[in-house]
C-alpha positions as CSV (number, residue, x, y, z in Angstrom):
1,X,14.3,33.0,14.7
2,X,15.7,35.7,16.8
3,X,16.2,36.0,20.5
4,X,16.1,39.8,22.4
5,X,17.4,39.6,26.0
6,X,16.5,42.5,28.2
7,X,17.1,43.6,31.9
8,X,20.7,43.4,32.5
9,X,22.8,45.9,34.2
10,X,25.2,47.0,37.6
11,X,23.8,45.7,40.9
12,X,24.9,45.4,44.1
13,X,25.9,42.3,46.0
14,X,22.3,41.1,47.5
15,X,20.3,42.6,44.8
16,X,17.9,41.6,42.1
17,X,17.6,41.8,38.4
18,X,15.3,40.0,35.6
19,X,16.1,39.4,33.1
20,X,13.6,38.8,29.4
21,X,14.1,37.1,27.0
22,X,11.7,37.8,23.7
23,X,11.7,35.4,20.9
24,X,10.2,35.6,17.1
25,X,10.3,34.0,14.3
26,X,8.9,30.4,13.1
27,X,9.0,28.4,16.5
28,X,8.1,24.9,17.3
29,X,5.5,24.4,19.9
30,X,7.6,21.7,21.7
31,X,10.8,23.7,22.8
32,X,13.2,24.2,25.8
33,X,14.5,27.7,26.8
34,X,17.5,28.5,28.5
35,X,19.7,30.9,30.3
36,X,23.2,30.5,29.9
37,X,26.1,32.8,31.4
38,X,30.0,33.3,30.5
39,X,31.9,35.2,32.4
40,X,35.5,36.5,31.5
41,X,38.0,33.9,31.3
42,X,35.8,31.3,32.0
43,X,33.6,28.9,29.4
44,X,29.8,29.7,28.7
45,X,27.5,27.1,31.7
46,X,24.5,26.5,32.3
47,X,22.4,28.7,34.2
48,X,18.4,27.2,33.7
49,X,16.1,25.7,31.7
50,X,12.8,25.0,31.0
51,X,10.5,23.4,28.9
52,X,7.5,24.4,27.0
53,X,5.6,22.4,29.5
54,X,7.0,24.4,32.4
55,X,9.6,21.9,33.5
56,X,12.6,23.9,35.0
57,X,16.5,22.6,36.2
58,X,18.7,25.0,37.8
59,X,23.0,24.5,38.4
60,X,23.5,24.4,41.7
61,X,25.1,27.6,42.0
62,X,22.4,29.4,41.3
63,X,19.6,26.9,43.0
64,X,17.3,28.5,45.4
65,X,18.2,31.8,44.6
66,X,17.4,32.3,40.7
67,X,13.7,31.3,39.2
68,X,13.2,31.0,35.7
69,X,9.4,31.2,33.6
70,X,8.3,31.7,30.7
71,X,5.1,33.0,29.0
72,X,4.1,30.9,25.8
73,X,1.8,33.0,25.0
74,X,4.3,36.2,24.8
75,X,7.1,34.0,23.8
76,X,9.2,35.0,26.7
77,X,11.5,33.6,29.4
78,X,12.2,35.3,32.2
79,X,15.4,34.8,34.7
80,X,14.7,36.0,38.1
81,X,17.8,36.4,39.8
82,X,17.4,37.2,43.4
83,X,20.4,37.2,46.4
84,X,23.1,38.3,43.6
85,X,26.7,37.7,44.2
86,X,29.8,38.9,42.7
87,X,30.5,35.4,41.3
88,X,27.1,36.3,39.3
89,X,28.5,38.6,37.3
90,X,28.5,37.6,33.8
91,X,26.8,37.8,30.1
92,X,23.8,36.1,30.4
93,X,22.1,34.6,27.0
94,X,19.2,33.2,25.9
95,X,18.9,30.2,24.1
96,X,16.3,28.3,22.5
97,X,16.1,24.9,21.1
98,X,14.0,22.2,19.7
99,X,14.3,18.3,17.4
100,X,11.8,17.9,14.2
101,X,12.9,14.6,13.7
102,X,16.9,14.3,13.1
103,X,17.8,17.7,13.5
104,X,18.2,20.1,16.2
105,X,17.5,23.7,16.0
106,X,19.5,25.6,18.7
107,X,19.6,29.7,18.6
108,X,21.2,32.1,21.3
109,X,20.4,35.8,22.2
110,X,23.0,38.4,21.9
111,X,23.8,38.7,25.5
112,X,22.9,41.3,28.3
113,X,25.4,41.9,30.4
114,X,25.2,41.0,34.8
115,X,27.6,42.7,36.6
116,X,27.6,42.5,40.8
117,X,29.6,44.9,42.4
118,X,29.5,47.3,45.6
């Protein structure tokens, strides 16, 4: 399985970006994909995720002003990030994951990275 992010880069404070995320491979129907962000110094969080079914939880930070989707079909996420703030700025990955009985298979994206800054 591999995981291609796409659709970082340098925006100002207020602006937008989306990112893609394009995954291949052998993929289980059933899956949840994610965005996940680490920014210097700091641990890799949560950004979204959503399910295969279209089921989507945000962290707060980022609630209201970030939309994430995904097109089975394509086998792509997207990561709408709208209202950007410095605190946004960060590598943003993709990961996708799924259980087949007692094991879980969990992959990650190489990272694009976010930066906000005027």
């Amino acid at each position: 399985v591999q995981l291609v992010e796409s659709g970082g880069g340098l925006v100002q404070p207020g602006g937008s970006l989306r990112l893609s995320c394009a995954a291949s491979g052998s993929i289980f129907s059933s899956n949840v994909m994610g965005w996940y962000r680490q920014a210097p110094g700091k641990q890799r969080e949560l950004v979204s995720i959503i399910t295969s079914d279209g089921m989507a939880n945000y962290a707060d930070s980022v609630k209201g002003r970030f939309t994430i989707s995904r097109d089975n079909a394509k086998r792509t996420a997207y990561l709408q990030m709208n209202s950007l703030k410095p605190e946004d700025t960060a590598v943003y990955y993709c990961n996708l994951k799924w259980v087949t009985g007692l094991r879980q298979h969990d992959y990650w994206g190489q990272g694009t990275q976010v930066t906000v800054s005027s």
